[in-house]
C-alpha positions in Angstrom: 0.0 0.0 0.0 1.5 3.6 -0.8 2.4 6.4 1.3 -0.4 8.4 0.2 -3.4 5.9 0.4 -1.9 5.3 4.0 -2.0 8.8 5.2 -5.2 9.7 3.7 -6.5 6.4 5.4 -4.9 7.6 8.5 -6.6 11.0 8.1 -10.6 9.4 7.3 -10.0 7.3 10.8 -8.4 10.1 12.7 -12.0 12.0 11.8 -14.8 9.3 11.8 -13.7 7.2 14.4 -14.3 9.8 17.5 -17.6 10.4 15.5 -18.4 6.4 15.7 -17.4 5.9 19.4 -19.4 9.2 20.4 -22.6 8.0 18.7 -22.1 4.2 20.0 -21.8 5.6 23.6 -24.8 7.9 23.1 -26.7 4.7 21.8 -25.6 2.5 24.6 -26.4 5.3 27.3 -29.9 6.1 25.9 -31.1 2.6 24.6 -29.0 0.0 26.1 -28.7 1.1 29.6 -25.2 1.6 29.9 -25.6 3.2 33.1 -21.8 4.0 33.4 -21.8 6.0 30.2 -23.9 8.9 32.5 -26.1 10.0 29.1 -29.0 8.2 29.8 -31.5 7.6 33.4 -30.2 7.4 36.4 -31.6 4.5 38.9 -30.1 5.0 42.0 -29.9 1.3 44.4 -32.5 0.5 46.8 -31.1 2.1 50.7 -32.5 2.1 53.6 -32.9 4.8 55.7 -29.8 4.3 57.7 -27.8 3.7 54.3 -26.1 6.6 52.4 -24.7 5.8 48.9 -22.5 8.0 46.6 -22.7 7.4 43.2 -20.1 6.3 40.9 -18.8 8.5 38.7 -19.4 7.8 35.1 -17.9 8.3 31.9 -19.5 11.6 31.3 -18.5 12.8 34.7 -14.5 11.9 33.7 -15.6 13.7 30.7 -16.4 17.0 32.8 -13.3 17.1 34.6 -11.7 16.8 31.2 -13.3 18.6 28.8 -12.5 22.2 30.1 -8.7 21.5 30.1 -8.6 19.9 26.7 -10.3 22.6 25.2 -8.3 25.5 26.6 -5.2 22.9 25.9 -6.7 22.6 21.8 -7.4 26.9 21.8 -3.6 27.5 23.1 -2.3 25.1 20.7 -4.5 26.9 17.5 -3.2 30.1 19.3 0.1 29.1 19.0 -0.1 27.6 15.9 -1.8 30.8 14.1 1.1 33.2 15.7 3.8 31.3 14.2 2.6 31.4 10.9 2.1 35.0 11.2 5.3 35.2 12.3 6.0 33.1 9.6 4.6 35.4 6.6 6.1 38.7 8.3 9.2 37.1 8.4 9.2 36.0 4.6 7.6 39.1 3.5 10.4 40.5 4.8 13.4 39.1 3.3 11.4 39.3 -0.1 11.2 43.1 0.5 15.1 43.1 1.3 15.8 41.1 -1.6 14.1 43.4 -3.6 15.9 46.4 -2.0 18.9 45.3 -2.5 17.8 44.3 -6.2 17.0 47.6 -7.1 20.2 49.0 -5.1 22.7 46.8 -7.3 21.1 47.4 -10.5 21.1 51.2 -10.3 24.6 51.5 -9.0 25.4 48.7 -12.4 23.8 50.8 -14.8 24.8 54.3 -13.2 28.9 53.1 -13.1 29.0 53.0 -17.1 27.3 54.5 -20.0 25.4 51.9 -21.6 27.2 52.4 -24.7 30.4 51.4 -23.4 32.4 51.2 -26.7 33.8 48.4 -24.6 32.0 45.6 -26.2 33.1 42.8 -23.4 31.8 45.4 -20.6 28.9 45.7 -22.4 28.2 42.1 -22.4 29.7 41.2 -18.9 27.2 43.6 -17.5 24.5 42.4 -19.4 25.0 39.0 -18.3 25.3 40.5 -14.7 22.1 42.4 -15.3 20.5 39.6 -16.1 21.7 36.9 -13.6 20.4 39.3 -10.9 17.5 40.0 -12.5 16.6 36.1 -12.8 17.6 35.5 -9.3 15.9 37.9 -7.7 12.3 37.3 -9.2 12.8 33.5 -8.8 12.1 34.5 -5.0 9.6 37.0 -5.4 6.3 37.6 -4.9 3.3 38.3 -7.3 3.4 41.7 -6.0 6.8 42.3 -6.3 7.6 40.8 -9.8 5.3 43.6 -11.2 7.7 46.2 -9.5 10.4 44.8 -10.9 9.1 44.3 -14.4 7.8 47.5 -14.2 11.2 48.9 -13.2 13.1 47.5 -15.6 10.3 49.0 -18.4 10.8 52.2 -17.1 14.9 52.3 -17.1 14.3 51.1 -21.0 15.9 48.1 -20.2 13.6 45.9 -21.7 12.7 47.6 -24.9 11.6 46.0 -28.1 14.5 46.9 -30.5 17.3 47.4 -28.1 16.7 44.9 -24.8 19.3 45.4 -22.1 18.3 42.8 -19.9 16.8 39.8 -22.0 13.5 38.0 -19.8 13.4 34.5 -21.9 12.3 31.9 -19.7 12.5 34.0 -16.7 9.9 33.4 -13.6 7.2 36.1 -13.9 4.7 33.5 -12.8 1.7 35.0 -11.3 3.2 38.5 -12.0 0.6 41.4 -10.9 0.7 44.0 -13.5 -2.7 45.5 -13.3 -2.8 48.7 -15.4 0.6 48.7 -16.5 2.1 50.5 -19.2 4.3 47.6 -21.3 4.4 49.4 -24.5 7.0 48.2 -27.0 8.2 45.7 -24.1 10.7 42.8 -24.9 9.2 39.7 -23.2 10.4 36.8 -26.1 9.8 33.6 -24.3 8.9 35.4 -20.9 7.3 32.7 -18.3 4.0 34.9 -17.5 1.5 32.1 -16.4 -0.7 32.8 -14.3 -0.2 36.7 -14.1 -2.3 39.6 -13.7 -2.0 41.5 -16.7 -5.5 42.7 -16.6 -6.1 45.9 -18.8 -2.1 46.2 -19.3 -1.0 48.3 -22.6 1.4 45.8 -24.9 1.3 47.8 -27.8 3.3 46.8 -30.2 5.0 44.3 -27.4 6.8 41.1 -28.2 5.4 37.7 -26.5 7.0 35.7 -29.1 7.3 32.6 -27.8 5.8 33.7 -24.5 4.1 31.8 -21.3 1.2 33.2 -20.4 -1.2 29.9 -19.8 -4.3 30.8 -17.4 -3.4 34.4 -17.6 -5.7 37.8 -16.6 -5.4 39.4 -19.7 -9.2 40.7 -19.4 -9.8 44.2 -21.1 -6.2 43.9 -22.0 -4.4 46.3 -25.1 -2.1 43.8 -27.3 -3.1 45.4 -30.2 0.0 44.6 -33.2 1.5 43.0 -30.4 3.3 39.5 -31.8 2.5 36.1 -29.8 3.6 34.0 -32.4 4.2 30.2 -31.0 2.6 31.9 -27.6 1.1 29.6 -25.2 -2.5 31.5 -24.0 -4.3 28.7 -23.1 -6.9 28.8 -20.5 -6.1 32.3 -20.6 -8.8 35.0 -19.9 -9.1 37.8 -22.8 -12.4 38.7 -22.1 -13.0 42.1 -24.1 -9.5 42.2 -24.8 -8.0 44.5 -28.1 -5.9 41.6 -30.1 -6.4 44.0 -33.6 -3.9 43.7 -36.0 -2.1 41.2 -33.6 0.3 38.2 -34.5 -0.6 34.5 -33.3 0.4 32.4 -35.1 1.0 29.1 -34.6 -0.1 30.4 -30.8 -1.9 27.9 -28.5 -5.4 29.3 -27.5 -7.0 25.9 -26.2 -9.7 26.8 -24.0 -9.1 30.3 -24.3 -12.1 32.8 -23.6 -11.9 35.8 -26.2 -15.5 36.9 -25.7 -16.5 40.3 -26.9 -12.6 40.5 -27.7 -11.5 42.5 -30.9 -9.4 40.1 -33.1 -9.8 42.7 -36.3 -7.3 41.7 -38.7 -5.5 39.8 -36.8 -2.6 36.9 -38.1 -4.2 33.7 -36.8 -2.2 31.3 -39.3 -2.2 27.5 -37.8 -3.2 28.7 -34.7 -4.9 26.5 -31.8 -8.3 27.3 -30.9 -10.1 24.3 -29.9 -12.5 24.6 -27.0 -12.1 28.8 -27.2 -14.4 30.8 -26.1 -14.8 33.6 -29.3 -18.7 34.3 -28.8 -19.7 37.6 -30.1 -15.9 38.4 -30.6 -14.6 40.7 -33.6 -12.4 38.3 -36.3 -13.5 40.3 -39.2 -10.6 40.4 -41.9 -8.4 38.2 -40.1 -6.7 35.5 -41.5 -7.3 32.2 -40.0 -5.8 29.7 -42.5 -5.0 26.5 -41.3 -6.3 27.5 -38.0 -7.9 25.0 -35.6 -11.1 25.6 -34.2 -12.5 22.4 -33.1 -15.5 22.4 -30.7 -14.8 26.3 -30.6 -18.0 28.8 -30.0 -17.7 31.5 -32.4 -22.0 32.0 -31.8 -23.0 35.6 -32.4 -18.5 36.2 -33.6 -18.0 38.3 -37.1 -16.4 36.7 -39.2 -17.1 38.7 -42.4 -14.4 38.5 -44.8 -12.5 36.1 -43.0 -9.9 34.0 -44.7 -10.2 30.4 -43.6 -8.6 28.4 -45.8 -8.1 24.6 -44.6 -9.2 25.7 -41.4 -11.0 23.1 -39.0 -14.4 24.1 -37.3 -15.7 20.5 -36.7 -18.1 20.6 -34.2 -18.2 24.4 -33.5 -20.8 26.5 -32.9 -21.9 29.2 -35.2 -25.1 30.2 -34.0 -25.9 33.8 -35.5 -22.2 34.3 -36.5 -21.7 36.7 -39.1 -20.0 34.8 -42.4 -20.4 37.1 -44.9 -17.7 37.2 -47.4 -15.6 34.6 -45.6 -13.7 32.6 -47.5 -14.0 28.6 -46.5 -11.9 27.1 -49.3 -10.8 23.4 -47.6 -12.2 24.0 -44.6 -13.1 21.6 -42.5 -17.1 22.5 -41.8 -18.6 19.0 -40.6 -21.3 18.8 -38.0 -21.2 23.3 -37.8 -25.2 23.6 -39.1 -24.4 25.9 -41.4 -26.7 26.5 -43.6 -26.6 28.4 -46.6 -28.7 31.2 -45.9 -26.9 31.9 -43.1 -23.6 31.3 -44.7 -23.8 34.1 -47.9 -20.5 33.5 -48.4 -19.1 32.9 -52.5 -15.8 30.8 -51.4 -16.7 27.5 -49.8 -15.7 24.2 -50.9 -17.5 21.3 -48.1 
């Protein structure tokens, strides 16, 4: 028998069987006439008058003498227990806001000893690598919270810029990143680990994700509009209202993705993923979805006028009320969709 299946045994017993000896002693008292249990009538001994008798005490009356200790015993331990993970969090909290501190510290006094364009090319490069070693490091250990300061530091130094990065993020922890609001414009984040972050209504203008983590991401009400995600991993990521216009995905994984209401205008869908997504009432009009997978997708109420979807897949999708006029379905795979040619009004479509 494993390890596991023996502790969570342990664990059921440790629960029901103080439940099952409670209920079998209530029983016994009540219906049996385990006298000694002290839960159900007392009959006290026929005496006579020159006889006096003390009854023995009972299991409930042990209980008595026992129960007030035990609980003030149980409410010191929780006590106890509760402070020290208190204590616990403060301390941690601190050392993340030292870490941080001392971050920030090392970084500015590296970038403030040298012109960045130090015609000394192995300088350059040394503190680059230095930059970035401390940079990976540091957000490794780091908080939610505290990974959006530093990302959000490194935007604002122009470290991270689209054409000339300073400090390179690919495959760097920014797991579960909080950058609500923030202004990414232009960012470099190729192959940046962003799963799980808060990017909710965040600018990415024009930002590169190539290649980018960002698997059960906020990304509600989000601006990535011309941003490139090509070979991006977004699935299970929320882009709910989200501005994706003109954007780059392709070859991007969007399994399971919800993109309602979300503008997708022109956007570069080529071989993308986007089975199980979520694209009701979303904007895709002009964008080019060829070879694109959309498999079990929901695209009811989505525009899709003028879409190219050459050899694209939308077995089993819903299209209920979608908007398909002009949309070009050359090779596409259209099987069990119920579309229906008045609602089609499209010229291109080869089933």
């Amino acid at each position: 028998m494993s390890r596991i299946l023996m502790s969570r045994l342990a664990k059921v017993l440790a629960i029901t069987l103080p439940t099952v000896l409670f209920l079998m002693t209530l029983i016994g008292g009540y219906l049996l006439g385990w006298y000694w249990t002290g839960f159900g009538e007392y009959l006290a001994p026929a005496t006579t008058p020159t006889q006096t008798l003390e009854r023995a005490k009972t299991l409930w009356d042990w209980l008595e003498l026992l129960i007030v200790p035990t609980v003030l015993a149980i409410a010191d331990l929780l006590f106890n227990q509760s402070q020290r993970a208190a204590q616990t969090r403060l301390t941690a909290d601190r050392q993340q806001q030292e870490l941080l501190m001392v971050y920030l510290d090392r970084m500015s006094e590296l970038l403030l000893s040298e012109p960045k364009t130090d015609p000394v090319h192995v300088n350059v490069g040394l503190r680059r690598s230095v930059a970035r070693a401390r940079t990976h490091t540091v957000l490794s250990e780091l908080d939610g919270r505290r990974k959006g300061i530093v990302l959000t530091f490194l935007y604002e130094s122009r470290l991270i810029d689209r054409e000339s990065s300073f400090v390179c993020l690919s495959r760097t922890d920014l797991s579960k990143a909080n950058l609500y609001k923030s202004d990414l414009r232009r960012a470099n984040l190729r192959q940046a680990n962003l799963s799980e972050a808060f990017l909710r209504k965040v600018n990415m203008f024009e930002t590169s994700l190539t290649g980018a983590r960002l698997s059960h991401s906020n990304l509600i009400g989000a601006s990535l509009y011309r941003s490139s995600l090509v070979l991006a991993d977004l699935s299970d990521a929320r882009l709910t209202s989200a501005d994706l216009s003109e954007a780059d995905l392709s070859g991007a994984s969007l399994v399971s993705a919800r993109l309602v209401r979300a503008n997708l205008e022109r956007a570069i869908l080529v071989g993308t993923n986007l089975s199980g997504a979520d694209l009701s009432y979303a904007n895709l009009s002009g964008s080019d979805l060829s070879g694109a997978n959309l498999q079990g997708a929901d695209l009811s109420h989505c525009d899709l006028s003028n879409a190219y979807l050459f050899g694209a897949t939308l077995a089993d999708a819903k299209l209920r009320g979608a908007k398909l006029h002009e949309a070009v379905l050359i090779n596409a795979d259209i099987s069990q969709t119920c579309i229906t040619p008045a609602v089609l009004q499209a010229e291109n479509v080869i089933r």
